[in-house]
ZAMARGU-4260 file (C-alpha; in steps of 0.2 Angstrom, whole numbers, plus 5000, padded with zeros to 4 digits):
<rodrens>
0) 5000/5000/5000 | 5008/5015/4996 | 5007/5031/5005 | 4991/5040/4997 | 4979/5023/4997
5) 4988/5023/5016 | 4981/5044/5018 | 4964/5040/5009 | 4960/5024/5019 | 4964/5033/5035
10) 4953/5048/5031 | 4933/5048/5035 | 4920/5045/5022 | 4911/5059/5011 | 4896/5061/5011
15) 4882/5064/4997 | 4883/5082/4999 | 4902/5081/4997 | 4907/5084/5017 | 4917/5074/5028
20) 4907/5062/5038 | 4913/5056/5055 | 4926/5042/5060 | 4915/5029/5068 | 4922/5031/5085
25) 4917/5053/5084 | 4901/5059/5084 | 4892/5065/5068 | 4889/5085/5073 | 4903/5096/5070
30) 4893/5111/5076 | 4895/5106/5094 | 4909/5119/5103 | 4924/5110/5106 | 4927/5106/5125
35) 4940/5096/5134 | 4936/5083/5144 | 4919/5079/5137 | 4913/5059/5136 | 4917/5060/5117
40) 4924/5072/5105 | 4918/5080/5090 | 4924/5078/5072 | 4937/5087/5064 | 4929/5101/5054
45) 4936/5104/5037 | 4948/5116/5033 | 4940/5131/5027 | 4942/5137/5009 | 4952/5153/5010
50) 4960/5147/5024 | 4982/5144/5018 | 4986/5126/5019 | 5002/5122/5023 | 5018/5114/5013
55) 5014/5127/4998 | 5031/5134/4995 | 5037/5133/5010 | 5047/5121/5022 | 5038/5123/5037
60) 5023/5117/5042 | 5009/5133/5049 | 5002/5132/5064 | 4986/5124/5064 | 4971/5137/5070
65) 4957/5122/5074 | 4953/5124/5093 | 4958/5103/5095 | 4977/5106/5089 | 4980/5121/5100
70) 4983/5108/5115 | 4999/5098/5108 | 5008/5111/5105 | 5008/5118/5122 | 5009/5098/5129
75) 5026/5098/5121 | 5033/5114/5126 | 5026/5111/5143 | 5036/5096/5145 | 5053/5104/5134
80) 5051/5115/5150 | 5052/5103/5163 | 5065/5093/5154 | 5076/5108/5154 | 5075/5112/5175
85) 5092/5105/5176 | 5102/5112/5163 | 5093/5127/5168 | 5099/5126/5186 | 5118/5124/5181
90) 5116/5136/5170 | 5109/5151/5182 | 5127/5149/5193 | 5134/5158/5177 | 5127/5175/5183
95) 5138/5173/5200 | 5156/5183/5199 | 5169/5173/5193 | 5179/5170/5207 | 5201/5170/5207
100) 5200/5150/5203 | 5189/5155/5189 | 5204/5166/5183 | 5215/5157/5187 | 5208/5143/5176
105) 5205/5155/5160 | 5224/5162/5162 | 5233/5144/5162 | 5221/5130/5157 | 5209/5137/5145
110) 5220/5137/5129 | 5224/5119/5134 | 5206/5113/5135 | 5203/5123/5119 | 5215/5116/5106
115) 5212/5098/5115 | 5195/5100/5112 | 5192/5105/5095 | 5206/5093/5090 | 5194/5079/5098
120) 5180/5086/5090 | 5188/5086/5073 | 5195/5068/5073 | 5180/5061/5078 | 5171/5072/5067
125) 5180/5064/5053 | 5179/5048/5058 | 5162/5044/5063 | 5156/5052/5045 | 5167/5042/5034
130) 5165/5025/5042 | 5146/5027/5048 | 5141/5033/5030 | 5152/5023/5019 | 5146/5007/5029
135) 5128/5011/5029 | 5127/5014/5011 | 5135/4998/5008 | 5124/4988/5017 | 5109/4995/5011
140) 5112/4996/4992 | 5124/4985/4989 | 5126/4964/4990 | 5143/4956/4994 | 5147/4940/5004
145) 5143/4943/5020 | 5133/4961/5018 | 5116/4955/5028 | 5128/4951/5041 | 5136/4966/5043
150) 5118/4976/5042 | 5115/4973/5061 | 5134/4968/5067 | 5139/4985/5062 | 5129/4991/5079
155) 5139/4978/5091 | 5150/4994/5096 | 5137/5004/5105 | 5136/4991/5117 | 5153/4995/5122
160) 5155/5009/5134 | 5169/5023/5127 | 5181/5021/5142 | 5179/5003/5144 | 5188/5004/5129
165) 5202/5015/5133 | 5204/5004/5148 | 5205/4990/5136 | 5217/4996/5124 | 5228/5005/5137
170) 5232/4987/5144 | 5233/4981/5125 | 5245/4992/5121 | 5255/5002/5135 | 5274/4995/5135
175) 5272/4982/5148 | 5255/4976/5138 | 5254/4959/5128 | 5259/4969/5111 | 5272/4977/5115
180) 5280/4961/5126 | 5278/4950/5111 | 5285/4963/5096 | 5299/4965/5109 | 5301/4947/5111
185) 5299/4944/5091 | 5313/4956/5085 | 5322/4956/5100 | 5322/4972/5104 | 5324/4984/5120
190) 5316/4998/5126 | 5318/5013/5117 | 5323/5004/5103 | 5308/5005/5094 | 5296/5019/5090
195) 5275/5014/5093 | 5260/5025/5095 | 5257/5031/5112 | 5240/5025/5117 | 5236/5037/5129
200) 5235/5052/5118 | 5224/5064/5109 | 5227/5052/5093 | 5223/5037/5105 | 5205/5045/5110
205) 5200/5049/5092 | 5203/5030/5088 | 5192/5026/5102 | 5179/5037/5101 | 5177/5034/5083
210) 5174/5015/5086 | 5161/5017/5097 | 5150/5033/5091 | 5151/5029/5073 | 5137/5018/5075
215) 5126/5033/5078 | 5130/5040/5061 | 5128/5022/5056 | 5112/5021/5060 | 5102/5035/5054
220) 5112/5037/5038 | 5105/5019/5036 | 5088/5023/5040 | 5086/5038/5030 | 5094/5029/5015
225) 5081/5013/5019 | 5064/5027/5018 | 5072/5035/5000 | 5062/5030/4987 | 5071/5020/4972
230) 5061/5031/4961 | 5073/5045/4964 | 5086/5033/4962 | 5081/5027/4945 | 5078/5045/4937
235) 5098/5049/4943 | 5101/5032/4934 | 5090/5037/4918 | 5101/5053/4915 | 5115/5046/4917
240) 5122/5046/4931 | 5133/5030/4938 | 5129/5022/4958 | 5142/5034/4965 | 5136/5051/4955
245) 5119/5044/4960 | 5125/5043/4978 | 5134/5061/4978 | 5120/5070/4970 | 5103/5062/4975
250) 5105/5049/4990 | 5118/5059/5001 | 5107/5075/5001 | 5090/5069/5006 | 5101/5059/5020
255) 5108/5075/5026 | 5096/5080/5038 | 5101/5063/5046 | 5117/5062/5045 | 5119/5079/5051
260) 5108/5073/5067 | 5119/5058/5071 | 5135/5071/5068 | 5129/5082/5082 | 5125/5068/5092
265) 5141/5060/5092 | 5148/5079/5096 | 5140/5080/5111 | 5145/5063/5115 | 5163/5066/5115
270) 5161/5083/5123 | 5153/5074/5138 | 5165/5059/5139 | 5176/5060/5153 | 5182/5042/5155
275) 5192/5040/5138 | 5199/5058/5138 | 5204/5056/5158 | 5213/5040/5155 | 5221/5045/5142
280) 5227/5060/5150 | 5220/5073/5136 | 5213/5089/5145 | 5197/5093/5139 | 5181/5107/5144
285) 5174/5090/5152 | 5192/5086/5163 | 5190/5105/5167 | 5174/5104/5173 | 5176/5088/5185
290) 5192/5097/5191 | 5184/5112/5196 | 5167/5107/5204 | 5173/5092/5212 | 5190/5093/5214
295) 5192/5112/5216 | 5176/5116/5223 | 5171/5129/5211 | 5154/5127/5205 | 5156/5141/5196
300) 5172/5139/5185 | 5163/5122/5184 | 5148/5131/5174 | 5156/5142/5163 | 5167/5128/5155
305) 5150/5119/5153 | 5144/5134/5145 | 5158/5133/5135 | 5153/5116/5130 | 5135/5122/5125
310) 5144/5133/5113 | 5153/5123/5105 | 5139/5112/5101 | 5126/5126/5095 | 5139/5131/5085
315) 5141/5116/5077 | 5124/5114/5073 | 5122/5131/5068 | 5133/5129/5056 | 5127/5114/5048
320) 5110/5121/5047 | 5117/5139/5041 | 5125/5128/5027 | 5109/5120/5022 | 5103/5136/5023
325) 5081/5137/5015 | 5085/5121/5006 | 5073/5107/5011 | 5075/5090/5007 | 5059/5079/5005
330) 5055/5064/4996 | 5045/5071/4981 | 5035/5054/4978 | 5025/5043/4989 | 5030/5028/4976
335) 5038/5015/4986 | 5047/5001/4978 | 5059/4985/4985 | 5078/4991/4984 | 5088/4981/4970
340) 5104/4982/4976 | 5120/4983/4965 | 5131/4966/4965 | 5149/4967/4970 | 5162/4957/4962
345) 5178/4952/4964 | 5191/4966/4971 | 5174/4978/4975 | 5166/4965/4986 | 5185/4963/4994
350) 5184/4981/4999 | 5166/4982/5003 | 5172/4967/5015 | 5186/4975/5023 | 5176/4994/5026
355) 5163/4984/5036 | 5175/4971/5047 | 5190/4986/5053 | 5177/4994/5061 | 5168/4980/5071
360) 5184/4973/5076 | 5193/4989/5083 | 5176/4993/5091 | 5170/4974/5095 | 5180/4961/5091
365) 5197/4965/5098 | 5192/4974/5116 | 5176/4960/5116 | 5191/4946/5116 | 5202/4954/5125
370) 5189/4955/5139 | 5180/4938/5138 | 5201/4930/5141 | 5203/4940/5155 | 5185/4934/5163
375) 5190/4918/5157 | 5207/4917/5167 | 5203/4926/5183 | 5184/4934/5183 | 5174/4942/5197
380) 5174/4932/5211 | 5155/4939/5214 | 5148/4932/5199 | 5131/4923/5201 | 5116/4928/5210
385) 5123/4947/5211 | 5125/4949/5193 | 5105/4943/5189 | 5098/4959/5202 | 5111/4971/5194
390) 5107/4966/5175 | 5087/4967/5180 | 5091/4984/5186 | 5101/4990/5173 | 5086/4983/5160
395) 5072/4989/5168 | 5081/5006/5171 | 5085/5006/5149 | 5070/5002/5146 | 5061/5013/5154
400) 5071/5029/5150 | 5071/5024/5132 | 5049/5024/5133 | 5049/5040/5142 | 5062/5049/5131
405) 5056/5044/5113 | 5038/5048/5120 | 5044/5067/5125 | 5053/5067/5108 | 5037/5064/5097
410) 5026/5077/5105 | 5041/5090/5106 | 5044/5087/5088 | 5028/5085/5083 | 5021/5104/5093
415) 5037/5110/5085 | 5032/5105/5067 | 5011/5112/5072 | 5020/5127/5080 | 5037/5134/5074
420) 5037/5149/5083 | 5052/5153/5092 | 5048/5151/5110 | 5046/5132/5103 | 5063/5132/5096
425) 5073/5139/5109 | 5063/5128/5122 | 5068/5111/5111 | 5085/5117/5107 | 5088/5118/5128
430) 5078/5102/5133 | 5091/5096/5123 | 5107/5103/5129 | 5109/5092/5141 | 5119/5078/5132
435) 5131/5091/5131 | 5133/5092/5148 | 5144/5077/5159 | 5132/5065/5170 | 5138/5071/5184
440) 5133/5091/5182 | 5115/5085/5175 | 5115/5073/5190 | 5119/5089/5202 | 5104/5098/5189
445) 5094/5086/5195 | 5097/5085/5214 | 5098/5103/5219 | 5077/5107/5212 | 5074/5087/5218
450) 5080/5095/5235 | 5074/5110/5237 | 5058/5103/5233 | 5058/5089/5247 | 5065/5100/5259
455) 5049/5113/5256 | 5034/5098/5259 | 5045/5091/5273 | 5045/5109/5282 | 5025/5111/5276
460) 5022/5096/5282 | 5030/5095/5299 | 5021/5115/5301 | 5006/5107/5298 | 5003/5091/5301
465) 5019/5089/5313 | 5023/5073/5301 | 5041/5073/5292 | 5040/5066/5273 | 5059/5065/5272
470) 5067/5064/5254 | 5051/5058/5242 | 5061/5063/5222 | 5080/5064/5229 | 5089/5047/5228
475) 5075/5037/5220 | 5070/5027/5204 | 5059/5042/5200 | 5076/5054/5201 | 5086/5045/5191
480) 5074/5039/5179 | 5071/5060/5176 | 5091/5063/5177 | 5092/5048/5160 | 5081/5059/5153
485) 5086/5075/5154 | 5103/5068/5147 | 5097/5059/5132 | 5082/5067/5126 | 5094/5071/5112
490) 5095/5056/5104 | 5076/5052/5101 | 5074/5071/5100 | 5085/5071/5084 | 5081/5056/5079
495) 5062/5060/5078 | 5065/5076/5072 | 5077/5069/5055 | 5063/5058/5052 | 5048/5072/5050
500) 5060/5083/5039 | 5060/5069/5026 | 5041/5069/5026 | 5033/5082/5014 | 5022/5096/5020
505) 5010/5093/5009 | 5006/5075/5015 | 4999/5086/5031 | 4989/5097/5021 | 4981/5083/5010
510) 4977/5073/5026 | 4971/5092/5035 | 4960/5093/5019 | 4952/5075/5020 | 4947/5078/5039
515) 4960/5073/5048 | 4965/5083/5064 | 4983/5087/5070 | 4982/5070/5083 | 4974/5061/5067
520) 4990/5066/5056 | 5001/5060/5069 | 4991/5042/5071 | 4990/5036/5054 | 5003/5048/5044
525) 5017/5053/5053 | 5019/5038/5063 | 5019/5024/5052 | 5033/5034/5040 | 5044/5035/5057
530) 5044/5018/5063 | 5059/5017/5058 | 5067/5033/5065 | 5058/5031/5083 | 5066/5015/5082
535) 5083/5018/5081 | 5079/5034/5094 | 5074/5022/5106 | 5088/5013/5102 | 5100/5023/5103
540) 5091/5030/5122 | 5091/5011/5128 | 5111/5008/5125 | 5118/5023/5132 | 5107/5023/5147
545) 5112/5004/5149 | 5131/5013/5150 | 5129/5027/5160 | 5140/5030/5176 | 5141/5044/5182
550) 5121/5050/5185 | 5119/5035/5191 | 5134/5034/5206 | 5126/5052/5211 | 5107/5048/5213
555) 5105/5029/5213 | 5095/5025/5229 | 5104/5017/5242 | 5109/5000/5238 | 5106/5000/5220
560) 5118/4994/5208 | 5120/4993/5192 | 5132/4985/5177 | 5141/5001/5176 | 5143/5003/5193
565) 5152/4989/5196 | 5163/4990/5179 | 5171/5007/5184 | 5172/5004/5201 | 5186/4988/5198
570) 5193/4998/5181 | 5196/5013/5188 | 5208/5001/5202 | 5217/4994/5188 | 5207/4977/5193
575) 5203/4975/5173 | 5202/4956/5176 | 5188/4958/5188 | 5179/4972/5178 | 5177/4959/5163
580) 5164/4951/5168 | 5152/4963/5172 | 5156/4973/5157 | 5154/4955/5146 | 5138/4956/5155
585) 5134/4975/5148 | 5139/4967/5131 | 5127/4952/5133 | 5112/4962/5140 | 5115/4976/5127
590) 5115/4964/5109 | 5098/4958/5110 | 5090/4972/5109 | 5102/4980/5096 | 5099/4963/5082
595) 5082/4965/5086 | 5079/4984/5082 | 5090/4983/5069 | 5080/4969/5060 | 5065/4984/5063
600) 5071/4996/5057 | 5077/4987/5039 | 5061/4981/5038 | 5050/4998/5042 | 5053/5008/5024
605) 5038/5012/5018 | 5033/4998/5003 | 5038/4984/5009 | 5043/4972/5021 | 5062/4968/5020
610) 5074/4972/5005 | 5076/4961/4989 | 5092/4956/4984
</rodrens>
């Protein structure tokens, strides 16, 4: 069924004289006042004649005036608001003075964490777009041995936190490491004899980083290149124009909005990463602002590097979208067909092979092995019954994150598209901002208004009733459940919002003008054309909540573990050995979910049910 049967089925019935009859769950009489909470609601009147309709020359959609759709809108801001207390709260310790450690930090330290940072976000940059792109394009268009394969083991990496990495590879390769003791042993050779890389270096992060974020590009580069219509594809072909030109000129641009969302995300990722760039000893704005607020005790010199961080990343999406610019990119066709993908022979299958396998074994493969020998030959000793109550915590507490955050993304998005005015903008742009911002400052974000809170029902309550309530939101499931939010509302956010710039405007109109109502649209439009992209936004939610440590170390209730807990608590002693198993364990709860999306998500383009080939 393609997308206009899908809009006409979807829309009510006309009637003799021509006017839309009701759903069979609405009433019949459209002249009823609209009012909330009545026992049914009334039918979407249709638009009026004179009234503009949206998607007319212009790339966003208008603000719908029917009384039903002013709700949404305000829903979404409403809850961007909320989302945003914390960031807001770290941010409102910028208008204290700076104090002398403040200056003390912007004299010595700030060039430091400048160069370090840009050259991180540079490298990474770099590196996620060509081996996220290049392998999602070749899994989705093209067949070599092996290629269906690689579509969902090209994901294995997010299941890998970042530092569990660079604690990895710092025992792989630092001088006394297995590397370098068998290359001495092979060519008999003492120290300083020989020259290799220094692991624990800015070179050493980019490496790392780039394994394990390029999956983020990865994935909605694949999903945007999955929901293209072959149709465009063909016309490119018919004047002309080889796969590769074809790619360049067609496929690459109506993937942009995409792949420019997964670039930003990986950005604030490696902006916010504190265990890579701290064992590797490479300063950044993020070492700066754990030194300074809880090493240093300067909340505020703590804050302006984090607003130093939130800089960074609005002006790397500003540029992006400055560089796009008033262009738009839509599908132009609602005619969906099975990919054909292109056969690779010979010495292009070879390198088709060897783009998709580098990645998953400096992201995977090698760390994965590394770890299972070392669980293998010593292990934790506390593996067993413990390890079933922290992986149910860690699941339960993914799981519901993810819900919550792709849910809050859909009706911010969606009240953005009804509403793009810019109170909207600038309220979605700051419930986002908080991926930017280290775990531990949203963790403190969160705490401080949690607090303040408690602290004002406790004393109501002990005035008035004499009773004390003690802490009800500070150190609880609720807490943290808020904190996981508030830090990766991003990634649906983004993910969502990629996924309704690729649908056309004027499938909203045609649906407004056939009786459907903004909550209509959204049921039986918008969401089956973004399956795929809530998909890879819950995805992408569940994984990096299943690896985040240090919100969790600040607000988990008492006694409330999780598989990241006990990871860096035995890597960051050096007790690598004992750290395996519960980060095999992160691995193992992690890959199930991450096949099984994946699977989804090739199978959600419009058309069709899997891809031919």
């Amino acid at each position: 069924m393609n997308v206009e049967e899908s809009v006409l089925r979807s829309t009510p019935p006309r009637s003799a004289n021509g006017g839309v009859t009701a759903l069979r769950a609405w009433p019949t009489s459209p002249a009823r006042p609209f009012a909330w909470g009545a026992s049914s609601s009334p039918a979407w009147p249709a638009a009026p004649a004179d009234e503009p309709r949206a998607g007319r020359g212009t790339g966003a959609v208008r603000a719908w005036r029917l009384p039903s759709a002013r709700p949404l809108p305000w829903i979404g801001l409403l809850l961007a608001l909320v989302v945003s207390i914390p960031v807001l709260t770290v941010l409102r310790s910028l208008a204290l003075p700076a104090d002398g450690l403040w200056l003390e930090l912007l004299a010595l330290t700030l060039p430091r964490y400048l160069a370090n940072t840009l050259g991180l976000l540079a490298g990474v940059g770099m590196g996620v777009l060509l081996v996220g792109v290049s392998t999602a394009w070749l899994v989705t268009v093209c067949r070599f041995p092996g290629s269906r394969v690689f579509e969902w083991v090209l994901i294995l990496p997010m299941a890998m936190p970042a530092y569990l990495l660079a604690y990895t590879y710092g025992d792989l390769l630092q001088y006394p490491g297995p590397v370098q003791t068998a290359l001495r042993g092979w060519l008999g050779l003492g120290r300083g004899a020989y020259w290799f890389p220094e692991i624990r270096s800015l070179g050493g992060a980019i490496v790392v980083m780039t394994a394990v974020l390029y999956p983020y590009v990865y994935l909605l580069a694949r999903a945007a290149f999955l929901e293209q219509s072959v149709c465009a594809l063909e016309a490119s072909r018919t004047l002309g124009r080889g796969p590769w030109r074809s790619f360049l000129s067609v496929a690459l641009p109506l993937a942009r909005p995409s792949i420019a969302a997964g670039l930003a995300l990986v950005m604030m990722e490696a902006l916010a990463d504190f265990g890579t760039v701290k064992h590797f000893e490479v300063d950044t704005f993020t070492t700066g602002i754990y030194l300074s607020w809880f090493g240093m005790g300067s909340p505020i010199g703590a804050a302006k590097l984090a607003a130093g961080l939130l800089l960074f990343v609005l002006a790397v999406i500003g540029l992006e979208r400055l560089s796009r610019g008033q262009r738009r990119y839509h599908q132009t066709t609602a005619r969906y067909r099975p990919l054909r993908p292109f056969r690779l022979d010979g010495w292009k299958a070879v390198i088709a092979v060897v783009v998709c396998t580098v990645p998953i074994l400096v992201g995977f493969a090698v760390p994965g092995g590394r770890l299972l020998g070392l669980a293998v030959m010593a292990g934790d000793q506390r593996f067993g019954a413990a390890f079933v109550g922290l992986a149910r915590n860690s699941l339960l507490l993914a799981v519901g994150a993810s819900m919550i955050a792709i849910v809050l993304a859909l009706l911010v998005a969606y009240g953005l598209r009804l509403v793009p005015s810019r109170l909207m903008r600038l309220t979605a742009w700051v419930s986002t901002l908080g991926y930017t911002v280290p775990g531990s400052v949203i963790a403190v974000g969160v705490l401080l208004p949690f607090g303040a809170l408690d602290n004002g029902v406790d004393a109501w309550m002990r005035a008035t009733f004499g009773i004390s309530t003690g802490l009800l939101l500070s150190g609880t499931i609720f807490a943290l459940l808020f904190a996981y939010v508030v830090r990766f509302l991003a990634l649906s956010f983004n993910s969502v919002e990629a996924g309704l710039g690729r649908v056309t405007p004027s499938m909203d109109g045609a649906a407004r003008t056939l009786g459907q109502g903004p909550l209509g649209v959204l049921r039986r439009v918008h969401l089956p054309l973004l399956r795929g992209s809530l998909l890879t936004g819950a995805l992408l939610v569940f994984v990096d909540t299943l690896k985040e440590l240090p919100a969790t170390l600040i607000i988990r209730p008492f006694n409330f573990d999780t598989l990241a807990v006990r990871v860096y608590l035995l890597a960051s002693d050096e007790r690598l050995s004992e750290a395996a198993t519960a980060a095999l364990t992160i691995v193992a709860v992690g890959i199930v979910p991450v096949i099984v999306l994946s699977l989804a998500i090739a199978r959600s383009r419009p058309g069709q049910t899997g891809i031919d080939g």
